[in-house]
MITOR-563767 format. One record per residue (C-alpha): x, y, z; residue in three letters. Coordinates in pm, whole numbers, plus 32768, in hexadecimal, padded with zeros to 4 digits. Example, Ala and Ser with C-alpha at 12.3 -4.5 7.8 and 13.67 -1.06 7.14 Angstrom:
<atoms>
84CE7E3E830CAla 85577F9682CASer 
</atoms>
This chain:
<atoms>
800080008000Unk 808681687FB1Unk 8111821D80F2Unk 801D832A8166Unk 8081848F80E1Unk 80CD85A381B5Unk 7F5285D1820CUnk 7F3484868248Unk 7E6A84278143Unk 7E9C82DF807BUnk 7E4F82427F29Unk 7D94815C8002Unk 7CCD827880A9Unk 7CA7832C7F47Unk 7C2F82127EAFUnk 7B2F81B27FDDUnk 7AC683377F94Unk 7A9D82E37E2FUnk 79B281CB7E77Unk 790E828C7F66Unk 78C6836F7E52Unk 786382847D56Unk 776782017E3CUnk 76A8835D7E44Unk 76EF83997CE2Unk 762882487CBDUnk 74FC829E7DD4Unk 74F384147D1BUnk 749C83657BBCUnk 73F082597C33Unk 7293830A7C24Unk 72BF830B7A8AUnk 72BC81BF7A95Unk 712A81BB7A55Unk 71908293790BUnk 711B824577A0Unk 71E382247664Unk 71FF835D75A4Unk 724283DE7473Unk 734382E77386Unk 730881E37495Unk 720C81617393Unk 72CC81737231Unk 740980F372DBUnk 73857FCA73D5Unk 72307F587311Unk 73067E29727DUnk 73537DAF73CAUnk 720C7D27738FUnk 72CE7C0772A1Unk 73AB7B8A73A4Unk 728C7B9774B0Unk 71CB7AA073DEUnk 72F179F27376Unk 74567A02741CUnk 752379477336Unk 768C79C672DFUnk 76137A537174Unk 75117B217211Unk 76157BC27304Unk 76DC7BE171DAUnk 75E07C6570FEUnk 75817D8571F5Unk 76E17DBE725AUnk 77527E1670E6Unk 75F87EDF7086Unk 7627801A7159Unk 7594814970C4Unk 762982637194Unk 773D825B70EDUnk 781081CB6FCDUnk 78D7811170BCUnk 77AB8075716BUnk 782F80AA72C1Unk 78347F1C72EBUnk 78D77F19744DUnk 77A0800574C1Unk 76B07F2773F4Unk 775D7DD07490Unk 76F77E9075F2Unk 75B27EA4758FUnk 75987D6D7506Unk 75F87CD07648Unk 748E7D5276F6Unk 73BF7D0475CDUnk 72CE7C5B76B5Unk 72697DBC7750Unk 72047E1F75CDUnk 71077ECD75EBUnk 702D7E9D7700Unk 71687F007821Unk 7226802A77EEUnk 72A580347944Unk 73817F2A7909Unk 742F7FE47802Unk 7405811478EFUnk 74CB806679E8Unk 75B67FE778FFUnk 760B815178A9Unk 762D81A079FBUnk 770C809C7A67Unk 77FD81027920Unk 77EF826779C5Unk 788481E87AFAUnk 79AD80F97A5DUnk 7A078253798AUnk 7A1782E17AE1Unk 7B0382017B65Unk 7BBE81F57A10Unk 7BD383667A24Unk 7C5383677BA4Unk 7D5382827B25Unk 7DEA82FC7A1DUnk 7E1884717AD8Unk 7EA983E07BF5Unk 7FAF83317AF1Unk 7F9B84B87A5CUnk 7FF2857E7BA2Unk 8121847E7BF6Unk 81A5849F7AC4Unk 8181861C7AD6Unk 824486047C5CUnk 811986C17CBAUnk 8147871F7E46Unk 80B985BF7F27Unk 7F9786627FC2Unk 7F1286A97E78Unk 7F9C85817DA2Unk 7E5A84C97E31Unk 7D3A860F7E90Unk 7D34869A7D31Unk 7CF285827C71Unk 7BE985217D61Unk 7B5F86777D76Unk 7B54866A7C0DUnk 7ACB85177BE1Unk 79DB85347CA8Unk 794486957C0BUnk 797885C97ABCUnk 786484D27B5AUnk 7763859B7BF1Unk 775186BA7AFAUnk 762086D77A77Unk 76648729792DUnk 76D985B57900Unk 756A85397913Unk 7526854D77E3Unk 76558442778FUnk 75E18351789FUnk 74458384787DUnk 7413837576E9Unk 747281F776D3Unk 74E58248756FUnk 7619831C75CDUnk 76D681E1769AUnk 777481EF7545Unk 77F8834875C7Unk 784382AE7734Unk 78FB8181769FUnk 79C8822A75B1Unk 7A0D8311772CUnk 7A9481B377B2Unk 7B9381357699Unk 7C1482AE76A9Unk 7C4E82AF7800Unk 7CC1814877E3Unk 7D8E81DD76E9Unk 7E2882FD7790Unk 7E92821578A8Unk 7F4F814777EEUnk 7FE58265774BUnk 805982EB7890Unk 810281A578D1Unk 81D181D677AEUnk 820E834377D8Unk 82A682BA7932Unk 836B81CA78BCUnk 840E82BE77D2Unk 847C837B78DEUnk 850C8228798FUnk 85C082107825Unk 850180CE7801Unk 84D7811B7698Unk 847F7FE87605Unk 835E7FB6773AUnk 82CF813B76EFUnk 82A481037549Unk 81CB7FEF75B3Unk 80F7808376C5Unk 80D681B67601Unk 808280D174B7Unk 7F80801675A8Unk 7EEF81367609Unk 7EA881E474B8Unk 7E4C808F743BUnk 7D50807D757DUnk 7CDA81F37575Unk 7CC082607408Unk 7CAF80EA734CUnk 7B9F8030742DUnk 7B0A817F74ADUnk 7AC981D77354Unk 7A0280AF72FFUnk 793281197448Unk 791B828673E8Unk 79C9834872B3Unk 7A1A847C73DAUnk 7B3883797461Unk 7BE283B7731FUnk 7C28852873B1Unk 7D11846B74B4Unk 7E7484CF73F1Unk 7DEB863C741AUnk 7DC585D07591Unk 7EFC855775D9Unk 7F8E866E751BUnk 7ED7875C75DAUnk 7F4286BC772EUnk 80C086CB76C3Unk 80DE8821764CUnk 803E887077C3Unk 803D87CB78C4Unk 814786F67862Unk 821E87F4779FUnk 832987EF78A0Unk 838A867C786EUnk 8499860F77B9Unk 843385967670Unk 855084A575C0Unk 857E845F7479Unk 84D2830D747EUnk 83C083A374EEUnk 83A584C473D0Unk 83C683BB72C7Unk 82A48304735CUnk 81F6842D7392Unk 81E1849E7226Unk 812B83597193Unk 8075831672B4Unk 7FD884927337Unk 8063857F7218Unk 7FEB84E67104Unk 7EA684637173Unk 7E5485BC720FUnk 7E6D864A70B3Unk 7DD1856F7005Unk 7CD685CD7106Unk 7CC7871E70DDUnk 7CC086E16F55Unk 7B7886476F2BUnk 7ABE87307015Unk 7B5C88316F14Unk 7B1987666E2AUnk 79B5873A6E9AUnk 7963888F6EA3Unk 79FE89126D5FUnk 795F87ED6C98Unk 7814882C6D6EUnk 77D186BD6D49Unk 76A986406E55Unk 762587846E5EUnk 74DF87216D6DUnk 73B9878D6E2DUnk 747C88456F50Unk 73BC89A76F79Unk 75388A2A6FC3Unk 768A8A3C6EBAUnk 77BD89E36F44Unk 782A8B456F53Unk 76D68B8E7053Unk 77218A597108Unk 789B8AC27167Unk 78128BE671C8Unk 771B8B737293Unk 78158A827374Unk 78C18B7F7426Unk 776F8BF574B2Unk 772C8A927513Unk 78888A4175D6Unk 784A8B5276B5Unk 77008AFE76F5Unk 7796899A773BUnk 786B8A5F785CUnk 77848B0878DAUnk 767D89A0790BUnk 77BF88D479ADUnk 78358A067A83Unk 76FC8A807B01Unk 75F589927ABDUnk 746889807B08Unk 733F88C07AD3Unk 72B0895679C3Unk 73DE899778E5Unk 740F883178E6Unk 737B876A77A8Unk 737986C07698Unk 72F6877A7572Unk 737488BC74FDUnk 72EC88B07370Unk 72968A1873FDUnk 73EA8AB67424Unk 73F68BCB731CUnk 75068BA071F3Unk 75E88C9971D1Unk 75948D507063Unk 76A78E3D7085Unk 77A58F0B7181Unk 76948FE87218Unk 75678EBF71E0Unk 75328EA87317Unk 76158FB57382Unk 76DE8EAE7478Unk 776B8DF07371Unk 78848EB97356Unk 78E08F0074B4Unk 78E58D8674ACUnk 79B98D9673B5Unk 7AAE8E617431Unk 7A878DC47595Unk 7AEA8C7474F7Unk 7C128D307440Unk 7CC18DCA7576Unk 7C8C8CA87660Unk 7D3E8BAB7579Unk 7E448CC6753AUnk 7E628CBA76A0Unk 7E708B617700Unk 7F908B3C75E9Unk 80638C827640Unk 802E8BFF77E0Unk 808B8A5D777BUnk 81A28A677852Unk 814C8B977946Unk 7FEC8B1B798DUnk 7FDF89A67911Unk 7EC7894779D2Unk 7DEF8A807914Unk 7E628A2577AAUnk 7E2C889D7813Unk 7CD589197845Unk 7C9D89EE7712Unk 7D5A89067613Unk 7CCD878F7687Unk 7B8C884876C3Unk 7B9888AD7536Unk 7C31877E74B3Unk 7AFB869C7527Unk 7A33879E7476Unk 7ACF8777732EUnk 7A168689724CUnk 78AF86B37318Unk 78BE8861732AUnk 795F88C771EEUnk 78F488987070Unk 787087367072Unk 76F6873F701DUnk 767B86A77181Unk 75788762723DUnk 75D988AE72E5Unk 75D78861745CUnk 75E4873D7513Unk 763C872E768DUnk 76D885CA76ADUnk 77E78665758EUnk 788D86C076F8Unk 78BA855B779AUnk 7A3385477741Unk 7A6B86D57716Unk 79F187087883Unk 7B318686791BUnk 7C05879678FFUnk 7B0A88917991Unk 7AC587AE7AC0Unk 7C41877D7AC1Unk 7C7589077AD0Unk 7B7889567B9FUnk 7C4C88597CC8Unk 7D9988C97C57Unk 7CF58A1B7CADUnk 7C4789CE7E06Unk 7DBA89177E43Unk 7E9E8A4E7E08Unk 7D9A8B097EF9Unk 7DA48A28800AUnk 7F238A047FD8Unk 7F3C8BA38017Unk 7E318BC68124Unk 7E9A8C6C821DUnk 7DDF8BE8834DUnk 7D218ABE83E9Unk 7BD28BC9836FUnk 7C0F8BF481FBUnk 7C568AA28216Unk 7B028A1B8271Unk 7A6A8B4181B0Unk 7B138A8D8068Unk 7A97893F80CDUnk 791189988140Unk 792B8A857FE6Unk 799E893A7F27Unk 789D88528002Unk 778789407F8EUnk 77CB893E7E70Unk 77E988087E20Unk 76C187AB7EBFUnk 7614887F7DD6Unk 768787A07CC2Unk 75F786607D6FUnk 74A787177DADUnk 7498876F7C16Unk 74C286447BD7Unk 73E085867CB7Unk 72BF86627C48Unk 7341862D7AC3Unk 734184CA7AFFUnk 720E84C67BD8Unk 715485777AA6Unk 71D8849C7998Unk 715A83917A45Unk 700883EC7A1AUnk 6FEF8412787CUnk 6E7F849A7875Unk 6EEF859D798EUnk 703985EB78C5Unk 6F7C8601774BUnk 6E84870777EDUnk 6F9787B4787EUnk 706C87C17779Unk 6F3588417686Unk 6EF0894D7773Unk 707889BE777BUnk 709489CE7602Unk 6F708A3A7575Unk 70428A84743AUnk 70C389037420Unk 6FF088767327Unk 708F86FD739CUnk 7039877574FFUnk 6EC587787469Unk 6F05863873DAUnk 6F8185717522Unk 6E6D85F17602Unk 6D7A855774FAUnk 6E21844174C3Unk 6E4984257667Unk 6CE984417662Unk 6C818324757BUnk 6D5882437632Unk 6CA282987779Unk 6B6C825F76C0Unk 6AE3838C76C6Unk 6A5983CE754DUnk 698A8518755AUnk 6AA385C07612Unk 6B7F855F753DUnk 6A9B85B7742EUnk 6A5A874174B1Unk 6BCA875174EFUnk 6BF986E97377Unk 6AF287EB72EEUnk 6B88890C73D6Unk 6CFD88C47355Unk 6C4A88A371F3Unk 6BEE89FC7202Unk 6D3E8A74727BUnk 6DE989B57156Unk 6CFB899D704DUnk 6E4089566F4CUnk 6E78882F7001Unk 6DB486D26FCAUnk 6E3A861E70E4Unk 6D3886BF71DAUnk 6C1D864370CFUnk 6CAE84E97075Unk 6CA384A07206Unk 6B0D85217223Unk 6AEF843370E6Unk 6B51830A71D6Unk 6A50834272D2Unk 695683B171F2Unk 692D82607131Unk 693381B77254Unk 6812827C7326Unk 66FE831F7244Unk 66EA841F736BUnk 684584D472F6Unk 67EC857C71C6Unk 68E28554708BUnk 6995867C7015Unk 697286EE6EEEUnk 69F186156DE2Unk 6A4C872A6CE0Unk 6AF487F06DF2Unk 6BE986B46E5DUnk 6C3186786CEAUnk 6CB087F26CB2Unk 6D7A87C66E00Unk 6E2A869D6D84Unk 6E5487276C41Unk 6EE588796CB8Unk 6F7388496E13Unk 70D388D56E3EUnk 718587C66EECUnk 710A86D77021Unk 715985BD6F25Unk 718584E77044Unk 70798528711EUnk 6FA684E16FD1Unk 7034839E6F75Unk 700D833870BFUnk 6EA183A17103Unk 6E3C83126F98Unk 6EE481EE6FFFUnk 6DD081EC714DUnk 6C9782137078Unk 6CF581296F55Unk 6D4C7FF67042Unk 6C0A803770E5Unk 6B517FFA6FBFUnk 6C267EEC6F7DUnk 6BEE7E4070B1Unk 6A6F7E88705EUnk 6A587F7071D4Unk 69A88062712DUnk 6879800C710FUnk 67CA813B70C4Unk 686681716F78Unk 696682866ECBUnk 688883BB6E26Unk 69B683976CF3Unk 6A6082976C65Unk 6BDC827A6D2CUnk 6CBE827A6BDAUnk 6C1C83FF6B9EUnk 6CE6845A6CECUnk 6E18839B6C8AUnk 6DFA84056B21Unk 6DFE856B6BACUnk 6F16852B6C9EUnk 6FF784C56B71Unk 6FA2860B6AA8Unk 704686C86BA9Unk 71BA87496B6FUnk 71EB875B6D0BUnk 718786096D57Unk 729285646C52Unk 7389851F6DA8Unk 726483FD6DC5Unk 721C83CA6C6BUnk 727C822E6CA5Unk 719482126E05Unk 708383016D14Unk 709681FC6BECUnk 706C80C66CD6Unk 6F2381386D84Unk 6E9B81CA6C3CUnk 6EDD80566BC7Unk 6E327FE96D12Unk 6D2380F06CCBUnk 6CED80716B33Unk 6CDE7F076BBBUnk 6BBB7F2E6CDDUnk 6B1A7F866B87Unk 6B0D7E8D6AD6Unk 6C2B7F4069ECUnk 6D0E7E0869EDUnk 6DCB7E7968A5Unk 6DE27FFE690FUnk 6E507F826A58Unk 6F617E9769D2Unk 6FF97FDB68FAUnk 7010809A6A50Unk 70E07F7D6AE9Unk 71B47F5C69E0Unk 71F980E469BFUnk 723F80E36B31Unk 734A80056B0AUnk 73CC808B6A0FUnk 740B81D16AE7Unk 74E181026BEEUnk 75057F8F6B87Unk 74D67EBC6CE9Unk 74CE7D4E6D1CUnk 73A67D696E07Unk 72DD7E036CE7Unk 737A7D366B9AUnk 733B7BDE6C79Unk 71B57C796C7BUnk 71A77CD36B10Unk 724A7B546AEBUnk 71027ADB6B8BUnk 6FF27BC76B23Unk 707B7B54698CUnk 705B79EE69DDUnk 6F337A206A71Unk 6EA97AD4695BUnk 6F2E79E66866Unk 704B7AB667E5Unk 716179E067DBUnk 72287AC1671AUnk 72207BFC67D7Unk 72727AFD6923Unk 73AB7AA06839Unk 74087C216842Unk 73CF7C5769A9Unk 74C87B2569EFUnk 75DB7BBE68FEUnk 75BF7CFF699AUnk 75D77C946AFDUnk 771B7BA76AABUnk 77D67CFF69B6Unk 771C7E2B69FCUnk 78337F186A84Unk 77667FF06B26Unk 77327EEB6C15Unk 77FD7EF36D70Unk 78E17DB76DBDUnk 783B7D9E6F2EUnk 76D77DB96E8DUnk 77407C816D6AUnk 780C7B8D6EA0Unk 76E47BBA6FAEUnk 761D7B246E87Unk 76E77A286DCAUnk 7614791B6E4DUnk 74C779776DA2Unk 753179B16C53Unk 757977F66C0FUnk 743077E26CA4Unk 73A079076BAAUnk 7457784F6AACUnk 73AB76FA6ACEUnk 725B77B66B07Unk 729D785D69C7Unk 731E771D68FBUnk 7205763669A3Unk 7113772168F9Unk 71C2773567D2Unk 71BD75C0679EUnk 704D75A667E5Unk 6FDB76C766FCUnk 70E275EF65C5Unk 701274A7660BUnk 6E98754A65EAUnk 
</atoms>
């Protein structure tokens, strides 16, 4: 056991603290267990269904390889997932709990690796163990990491957190060995830890590529006063430089080329200029945080249209400017300040810069966080360390205690209201009365609680407020063919919405999707006023909803063929995959052509899913068991139609 530093505190005693900590962190997030799923729970876990039904090895391959968030797949998230399939769909508090339990391993992954950190650095002993408590310990409790623990989507955010702190540890091992001249024993930590950090952490999350930028950003701080040897430059350049700028080169890239941004309401240009604003509002939620400026939506945040649109963008601007000038002059004068300004900006590269992701997103801070918290005790440390009495003293500590306690209580009531989803979607409508999806979720919270004609008046109300938008009209057209008290809306009206809307292209998809399976599944009994293919005919026509136009031609196939319009229908399909060619859909055009007798358009669909390029390697393997079978289906057919 380590000797007991000069205030007598121990690793032991630190890390009985730390699970003293972990335990409230735990009892403070333990009221969200009764939560919901939200959001891309749906698009990202509804295959779980599969492997529910059927756990065999190719269907945990199968949903493994088929993620859609990005073109990686995020396979070591999905595999997580996978592994509480049973809890698909009826128990979100398992994955709830799962999330939470990641949250505390990051904790103690985080403790770790800044107690390796602060040794390396010779920090003083009394604060070799206190500040990376202190700042572990903020890290857990901070409210503006509920979003990361509480939407059971983002683990892939919290697990990427854990091989980068995995990572970072292991890097520290090397960077210690270095200085030991063990250099053969530091390349390979070091190696490890990229490998760990950026290699495994990317197939978790794509932010755990940012970890060169990391590393560097530690270095060049915190670390800037350690001897770096020539082994240790020459690994350096292949294994941070390089990767770092390829990095930064496709978010350049990203935004010059303007790729993604098809159906964004924002350019590139507007979205840079929009971040700034948004990492100091960041700040300003993890530094001085409250109940109410805690969520999950912010579709409402206004887009910066210019240097005086609004009128803080460039104040932001120049805010952003000066502070990083700062933290770079001050790297070796103030290392703990620039550690906090550069890591803090190097986790916001890829997810608040050019790339065409949504504007504002609160668990974007899970990883960047660290250096705040790690600041903020640094801070409280060089205080205590000047006091100049037993008085300041304990005014520094019940300051601290209060403080933190007002973290805990955030997040208790954050927790305690996430746990109750109807509570929360009411809430949240009532917070953003300019968030359309707000709108959306309470309705949506309010169908699941079966609770129709709410749901319905909340639907007409939000209808009138967006009358551009046929999401609010498509989710009245659910309830209304299924109780003849809930009047239809106007047909006409919900065509011209779907044929003009703006954008919400996947809100629509998504709520078409709702009212065509319930005709499908023959649960609406009191009928559609219009046929279903004049909505998904309309949907197509429209220039903003082309980010969908695959999901659009699949239900307008699904509409075509709940009436009676086989042939139409069949031309949908076959124009859908055309637009993305995936196995899932060419192994259903395989069967809908023998069942329709058309042996020679199932002999196309077989070619293209053994050559089409188009088609990933993942999506091909997870099924190269069904195409034999396909084969023989197709051949058996064949043979029977040659001997009639």
């Amino acid at each position: 056991m380590t000797s007991p530093d000069k205030t007598g505190i121990s690793i032991r005693t630190a890390s009985l603290l730390l699970g003293l900590a972990l335990a409230v962190c735990f009892l403070l997030y333990r009221p969200g267990l009764s939560g919901t799923f939200q959001l891309d729970d749906y698009p990202n876990l509804s295959t779980l269904e599969a492997i529910k039904d059927n756990p065999t090895l190719d269907q945990f391959a199968q949903f493994l390889l088929k993620g859609i968030s990005s073109p990686l797949g995020r396979p070591a998230s999905l595999l997580s997932f996978a592994l509480q399939a049973g809890d698909w769909p009826g128990n979100p508090g398992g994955f709830i709990a799962g999330n939470i339990l990641l949250h505390l391993i990051n904790g103690a992954l985080l403790f770790w690796w800044l107690v390796r950190l602060a040794r390396l650095r010779g920090d003083p002993e009394p604060e070799r163990l206190y500040v990376p408590l202190a700042a572990t310990v903020l890290w857990l409790i901070a409210p503006i990491q509920a979003s990361a623990v509480l939407y059971v989507v983002q683990r892939m955010t919290e697990l990427a957190a854990s091989f980068v702190f995995l990572g970072m540890g292991l890097y520290l091992i090397g960077r210690e060995a270095l200085v030991r001249n063990s250099t053969r024993a530091g390349l390979a930590w070091m190696s490890a830890g990229m490998f760990v950090g950026a290699g495994l952490g990317t197939l978790a999350k794509e932010n755990a590529a940012q970890m060169p930028l990391m590393v560097l950003a530690l270095e060049f701080t915190l670390l800037a006063r350690l001897p770096r040897p020539r082994a240790w430059r020459l690994w350096a350049a292949p294994f941070l430089a390089a990767p770092a700028l390829a990095l930064l080169a496709y978010v350049a890239w990203t935004g010059i080329s303007a790729t993604g941004y098809w159906g964004r309401d924002f350019t590139p240009a507007e979205r840079l200029l929009t971040e700034p604003r948004a990492l100091f509002m960041y700040l300003h939620k993890m530094l001085a945080p409250w109940p109410s400026a805690i969520r999950l939506l912010y579709d409402d945040f206004p887009v910066s249209r210019g240097l005086l649109s609004p009128w803080t963008t460039t104040s932001a601007l120049l805010g952003l400017a000066a502070i990083a000038a700062a933290a770079w002059k001050l790297r070796t004068a103030a290392p703990v300040f620039a550690f906090a300004v550069c890591w803090f900006l190097a986790c916001h590269v890829l997810e608040s810069s050019a790339l065409p992701l949504e504007l504002v997103f609160e668990h974007r801070n899970y990883q960047a966080s660290v250096s705040v918290w790690f600041a903020l005790a640094s801070g409280l440390a060089l205080l205590l360390r000047h006091a100049s009495s037993r008085v300041a003293h304990r005014a520094f500590a019940a300051l601290a205690a209060a403080y933190l306690t007002l973290h805990a209580a955030v997040t208790w009531q954050v927790a305690t209201l996430w746990g109750r989803p109807l509570e929360l979607a009411g809430w949240t409508a009532a917070q953003l009365p300019d968030s359309a999806r707000a709108q959306q979720g309470l309705i949506t919270a309010l169908i699941r609680q079966r609770l129709p004609f709410d749901a319905a008046i909340a639907a007409e109300t939000a209808a009138t407020r967006w009358p551009d938008n046929p999401s609010f009209p498509l989710l009245t057209m659910t309830l209304s063919c299924q109780l003849r008290e809930i009047p239809f809306p106007a047909p006409a009206g919900l065509v011209h919405a779907m044929r003009t809307t703006p954008g919400n292209a996947n809100a629509v998809a998504d709520f078409a999707d709702a009212l065509i399976s319930l005709v499908e599944q023959e649960h609406c009994p009191v009928g559609l006023p219009a046929p279903l293919s004049e909505l998904t005919a309309a949907a197509l026509s429209n220039p903003a909803l082309q980010t969908q136009r695959q999901n659009l031609l699949l239900l307008h196939s699904r509409a075509l063929e709940v009436e009676g319009r086989t042939a139409e229908a069949r031309t949908a399909f076959a124009q859908a995959i055309d637009v993305k060619p995936q196995m899932i859909l060419l192994i259903q055009g395989i069967l809908d052509a023998v069942t329709d007798d058309d042996l020679a358009l199932a002999r196309r669909y077989l070619e293209r899913a053994r050559t089409d390029p188009r088609i990933r390697w993942q999506d091909r393997w997870s099924h190269r068991n069904d195409l034999p079978l396909l084969e023989e289906l197709v051949r058996s057919r064949e043979g029977s139609a040659s001997s009639q």
